[in-house]
C-alpha positions as CSV (number, residue, x, y, z in Angstrom):
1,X,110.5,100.1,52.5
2,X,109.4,101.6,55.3
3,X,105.4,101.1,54.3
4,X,106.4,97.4,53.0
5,X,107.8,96.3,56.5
6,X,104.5,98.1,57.7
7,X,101.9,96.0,55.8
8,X,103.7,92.9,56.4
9,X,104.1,93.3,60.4
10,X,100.7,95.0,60.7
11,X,98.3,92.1,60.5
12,X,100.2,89.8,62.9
13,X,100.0,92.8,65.5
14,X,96.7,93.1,64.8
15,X,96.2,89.2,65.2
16,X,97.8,89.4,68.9
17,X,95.9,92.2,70.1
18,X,92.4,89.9,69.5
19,X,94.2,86.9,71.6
20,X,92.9,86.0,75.2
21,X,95.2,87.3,77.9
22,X,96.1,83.2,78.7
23,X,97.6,83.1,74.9
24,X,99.8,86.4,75.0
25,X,101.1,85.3,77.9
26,X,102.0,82.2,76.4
27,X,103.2,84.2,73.9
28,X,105.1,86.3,75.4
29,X,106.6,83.7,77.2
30,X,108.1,82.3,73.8
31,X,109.6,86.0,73.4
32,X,111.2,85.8,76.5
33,X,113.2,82.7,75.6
34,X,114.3,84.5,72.6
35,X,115.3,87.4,73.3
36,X,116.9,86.3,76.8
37,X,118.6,82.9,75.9
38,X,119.0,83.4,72.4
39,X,119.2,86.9,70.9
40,X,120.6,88.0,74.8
41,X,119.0,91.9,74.2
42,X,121.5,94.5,75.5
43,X,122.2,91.8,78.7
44,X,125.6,93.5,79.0
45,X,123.8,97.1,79.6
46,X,121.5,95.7,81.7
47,X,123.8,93.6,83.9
48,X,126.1,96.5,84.2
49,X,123.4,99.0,84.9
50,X,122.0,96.3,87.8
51,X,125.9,96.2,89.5
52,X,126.0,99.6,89.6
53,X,122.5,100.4,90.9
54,X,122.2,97.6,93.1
55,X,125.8,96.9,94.3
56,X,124.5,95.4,97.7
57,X,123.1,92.4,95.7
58,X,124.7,89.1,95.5
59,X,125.0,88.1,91.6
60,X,122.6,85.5,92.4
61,X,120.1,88.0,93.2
62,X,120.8,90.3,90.4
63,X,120.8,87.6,88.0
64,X,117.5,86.7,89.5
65,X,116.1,90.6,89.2
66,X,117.7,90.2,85.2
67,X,115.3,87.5,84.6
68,X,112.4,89.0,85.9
69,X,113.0,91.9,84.2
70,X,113.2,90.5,81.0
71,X,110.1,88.9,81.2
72,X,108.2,91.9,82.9
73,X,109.5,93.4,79.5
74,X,108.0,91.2,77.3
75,X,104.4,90.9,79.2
76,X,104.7,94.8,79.0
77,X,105.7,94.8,75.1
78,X,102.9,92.2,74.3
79,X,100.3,94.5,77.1
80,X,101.0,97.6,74.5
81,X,99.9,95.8,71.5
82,X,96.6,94.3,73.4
83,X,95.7,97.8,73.6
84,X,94.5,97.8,70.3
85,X,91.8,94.6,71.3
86,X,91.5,95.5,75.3
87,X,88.2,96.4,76.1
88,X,87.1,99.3,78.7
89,X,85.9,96.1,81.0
90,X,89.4,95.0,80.9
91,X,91.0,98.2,81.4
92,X,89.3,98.8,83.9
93,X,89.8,95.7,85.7
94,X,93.4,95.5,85.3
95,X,94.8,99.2,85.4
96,X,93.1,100.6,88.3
97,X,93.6,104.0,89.8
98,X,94.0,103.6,93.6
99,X,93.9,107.5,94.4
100,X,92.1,109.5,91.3
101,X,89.9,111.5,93.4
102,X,93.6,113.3,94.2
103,X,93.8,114.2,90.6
104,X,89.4,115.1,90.2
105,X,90.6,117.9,93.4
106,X,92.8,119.5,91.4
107,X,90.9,119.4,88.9
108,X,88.2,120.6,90.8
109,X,90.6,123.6,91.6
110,X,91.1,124.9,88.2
111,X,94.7,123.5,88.4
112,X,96.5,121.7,85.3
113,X,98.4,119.1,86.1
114,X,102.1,117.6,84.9
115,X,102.3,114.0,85.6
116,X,105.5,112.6,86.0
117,X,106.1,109.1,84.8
118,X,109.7,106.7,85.4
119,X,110.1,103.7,83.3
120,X,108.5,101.4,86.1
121,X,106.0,98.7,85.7
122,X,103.7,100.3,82.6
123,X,103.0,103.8,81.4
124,X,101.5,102.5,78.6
125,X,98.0,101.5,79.8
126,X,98.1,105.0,82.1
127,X,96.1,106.7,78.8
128,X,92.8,105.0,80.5
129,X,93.0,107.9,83.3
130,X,90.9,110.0,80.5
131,X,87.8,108.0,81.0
132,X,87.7,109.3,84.4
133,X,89.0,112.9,84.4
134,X,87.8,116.3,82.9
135,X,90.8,117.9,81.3
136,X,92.2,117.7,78.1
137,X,95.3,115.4,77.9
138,X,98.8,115.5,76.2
139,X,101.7,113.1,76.6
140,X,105.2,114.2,75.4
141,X,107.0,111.1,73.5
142,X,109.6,110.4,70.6
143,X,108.9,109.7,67.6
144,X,109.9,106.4,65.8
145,X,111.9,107.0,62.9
146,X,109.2,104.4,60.9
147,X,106.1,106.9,60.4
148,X,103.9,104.1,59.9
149,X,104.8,102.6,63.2
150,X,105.1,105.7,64.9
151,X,101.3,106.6,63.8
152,X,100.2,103.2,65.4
153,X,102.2,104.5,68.5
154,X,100.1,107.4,68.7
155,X,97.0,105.4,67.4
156,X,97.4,103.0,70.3
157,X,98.2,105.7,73.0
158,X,95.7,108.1,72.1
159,X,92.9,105.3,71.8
160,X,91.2,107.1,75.4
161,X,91.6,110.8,73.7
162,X,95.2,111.5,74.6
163,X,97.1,113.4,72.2
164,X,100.4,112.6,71.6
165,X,103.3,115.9,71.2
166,X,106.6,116.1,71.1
167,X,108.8,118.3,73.3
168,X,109.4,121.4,71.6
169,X,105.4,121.3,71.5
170,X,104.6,121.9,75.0
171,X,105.0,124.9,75.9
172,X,103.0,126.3,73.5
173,X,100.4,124.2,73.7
174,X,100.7,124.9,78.1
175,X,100.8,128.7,77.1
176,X,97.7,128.5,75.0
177,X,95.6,126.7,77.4
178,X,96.0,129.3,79.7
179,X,94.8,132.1,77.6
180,X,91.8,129.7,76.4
181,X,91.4,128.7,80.2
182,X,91.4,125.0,78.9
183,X,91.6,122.4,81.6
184,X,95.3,120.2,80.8
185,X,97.2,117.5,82.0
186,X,100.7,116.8,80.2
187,X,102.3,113.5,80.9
188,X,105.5,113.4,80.2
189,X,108.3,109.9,81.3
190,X,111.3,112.0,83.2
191,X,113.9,109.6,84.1
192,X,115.9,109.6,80.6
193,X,119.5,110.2,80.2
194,X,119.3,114.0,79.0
195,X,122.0,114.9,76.5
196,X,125.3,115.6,78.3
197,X,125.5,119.3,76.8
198,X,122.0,119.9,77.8
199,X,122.4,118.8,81.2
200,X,121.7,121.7,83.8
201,X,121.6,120.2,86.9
202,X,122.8,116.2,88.1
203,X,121.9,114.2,91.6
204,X,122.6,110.8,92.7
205,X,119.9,108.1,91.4
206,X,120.6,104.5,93.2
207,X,123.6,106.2,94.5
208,X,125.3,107.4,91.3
209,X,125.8,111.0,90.2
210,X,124.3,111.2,87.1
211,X,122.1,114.4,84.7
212,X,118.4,114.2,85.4
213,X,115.7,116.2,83.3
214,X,114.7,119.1,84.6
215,X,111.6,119.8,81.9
216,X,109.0,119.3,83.7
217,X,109.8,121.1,86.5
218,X,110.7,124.8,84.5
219,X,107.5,123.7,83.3
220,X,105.3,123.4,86.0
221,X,107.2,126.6,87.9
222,X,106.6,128.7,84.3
223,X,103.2,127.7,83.8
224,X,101.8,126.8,87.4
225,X,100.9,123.2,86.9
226,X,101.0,120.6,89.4
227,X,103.8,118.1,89.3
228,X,102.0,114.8,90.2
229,X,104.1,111.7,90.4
230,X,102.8,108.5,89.2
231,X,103.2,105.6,91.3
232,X,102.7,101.9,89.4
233,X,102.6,98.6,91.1
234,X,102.6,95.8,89.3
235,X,99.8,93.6,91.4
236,X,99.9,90.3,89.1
237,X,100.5,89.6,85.5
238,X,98.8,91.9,83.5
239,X,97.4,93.4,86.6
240,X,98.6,97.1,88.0
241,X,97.8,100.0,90.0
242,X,98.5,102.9,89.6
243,X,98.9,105.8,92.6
244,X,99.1,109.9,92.6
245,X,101.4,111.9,94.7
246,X,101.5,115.7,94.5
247,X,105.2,116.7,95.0
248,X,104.8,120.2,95.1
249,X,101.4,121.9,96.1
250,X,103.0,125.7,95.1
251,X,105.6,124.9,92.5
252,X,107.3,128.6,92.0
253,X,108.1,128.4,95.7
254,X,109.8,125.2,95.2
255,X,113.7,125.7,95.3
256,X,114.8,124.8,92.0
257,X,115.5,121.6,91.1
258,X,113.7,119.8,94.1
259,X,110.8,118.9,92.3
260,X,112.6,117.0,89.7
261,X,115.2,115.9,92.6
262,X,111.5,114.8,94.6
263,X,110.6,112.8,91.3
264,X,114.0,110.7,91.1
265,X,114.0,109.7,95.0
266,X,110.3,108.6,94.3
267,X,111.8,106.4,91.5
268,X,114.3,105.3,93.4
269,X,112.1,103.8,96.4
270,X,109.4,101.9,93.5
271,X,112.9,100.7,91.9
272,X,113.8,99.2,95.5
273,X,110.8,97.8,96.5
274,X,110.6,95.5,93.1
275,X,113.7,96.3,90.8
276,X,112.7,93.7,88.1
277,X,109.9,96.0,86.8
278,X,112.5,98.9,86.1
279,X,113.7,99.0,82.3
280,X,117.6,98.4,83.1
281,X,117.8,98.3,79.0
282,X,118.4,102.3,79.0
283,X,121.4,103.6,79.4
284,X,120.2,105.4,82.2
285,X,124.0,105.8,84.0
286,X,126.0,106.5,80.6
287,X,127.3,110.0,82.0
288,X,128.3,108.2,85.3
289,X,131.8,110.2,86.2
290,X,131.0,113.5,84.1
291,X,129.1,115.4,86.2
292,X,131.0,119.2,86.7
293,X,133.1,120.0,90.0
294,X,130.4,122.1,91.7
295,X,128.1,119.2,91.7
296,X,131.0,116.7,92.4
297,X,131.8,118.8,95.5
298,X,128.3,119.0,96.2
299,X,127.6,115.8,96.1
300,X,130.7,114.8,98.1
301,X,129.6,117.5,101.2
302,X,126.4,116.2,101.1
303,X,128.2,112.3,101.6
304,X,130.1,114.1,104.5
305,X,127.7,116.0,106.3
């Protein structure tokens, strides 16, 4: 069944990908009416996650940042299959890299690099960076439970040489590159949910004590790397850049947990300064009200102090 619903979805995806920008957008505009006014696509997570993270707003506003939101989420969903069709010209054009000779220093310096990623703006069209760097890249992602749509995932993501691995992959795929002296950057997206009994460490996001991943921190303090966060801006339709910040220079001296502490305040300022292009579809505030007394007492001394 799985191969059937493959063959028969394939070819329209295909079909998109060759379109001008003008007709996706067109496109994606249909979509939008869709799945906003008729399907309504997890609204009632998004609203709730929008009145909790944004609690200053007026409903007018947040119904305002809903809308854009859906339809920044469409562009982006039609963006990901153009990647299949986009030329490097286009790339090029309309992901641009503000800051990369941050990334070509540490490069230069023998360092590898973890690149930090929220749900903001686009991630997907971030593969492109391997046109203009040295090392070898690896992205961390979930699999799709359809394997024929989760090869086109990695097919379209891996289209600039990035190779696509899942968790429980990367450390010894870090560990080796060290002994090989192989130059790697991992990407990996950090602001899920982690699973509640997996959760070793929670801090406020948009004012709300909730679990954050702490992966690519043990990571980067276990294997040296650089934790880079990746600032996008979305600059017009279709149109983004894309910005490096080093949060931490000398990672094992780091106290633990500010680097991934670091990563969620930089999330938190992009998700203030345009909301609409966050993905407020995740559940990103389910464990809201679970966190364990020490870091309920915590958080209330730091409230306090």
């Amino acid at each position: 069944m799985q191969l059937v619903v493959y063959i028969l979805v394939y070819p329209l995806l295909w079909l998109i990908s060759r379109l001008p920008f003008k007709i996706l957008y067109l496109i994606s505009d249909g979509v939008f009416a869709l799945l906003y006014n008729v399907v309504g696509y997890r609204k009632k997570v998004v609203r709730n996650n929008l009145s909790l993270a944004l609690p200053e707003k007026s409903e007018e506003e947040r119904l305002l940042i809903e809308k854009k939101f859906y339809k920044h989420f469409c562009d982006m969903f039609l963006e990901m299959i153009k990647t299949l069709g986009i030329t490097n010209k286009q790339m090029k054009q309309r992901y641009v890299f503000t800051n990369v000779e941050v990334f070509q220093k540490l490069e230069d310096e023998g360092k590898h690099i973890m690149i930090m990623m929220p749900h903001y703006a686009s991630w997907e069209w971030v593969f492109s960076l391997n046109s203009m760097v040295r090392s070898k890249a690896y992205a961390i992602y979930q699999p799709i439970q359809n394997k024929y749509f989760d090869k086109l995932v990695r097919d379209i993501r891996s289209k600039y040489g990035t190779t696509l691995i899942k968790t429980y992959e990367s450390r010894d795929i870090i560990a080796k590159a060290k002994e090989t002296n192989e130059l790697i950057t991992v990407g990996i997206i950090s602001d899920q949910s982690p699973m509640l009994q997996r959760a070793r460490h929670w801090a406020k996001f948009m004012g709300v004590l909730v679990p954050i991943h702490v992966g690519a921190e043990e990571l980067c303090k276990s294997h040296g790397m650089i934790p880079v966060y990746l600032k996008v801006k979305k600059v017009g339709r279709g149109y983004y850049e894309a910005t490096f910040k080093v949060l931490a220079e000398n990672p094992s001296e780091i106290a633990d947990y500010e680097i991934s502490e670091a990563f969620m305040k930089e999330t938190e300022k992009a998700i203030r300064e345009a909301p609409e292009y966050y993905f407020w579809t995740h559940k990103r505030w389910k464990h809201m009200g679970k966190a364990p007394k020490e870091f309920q007492q915590k958080s209330e001394k730091a409230v306090n102090a």
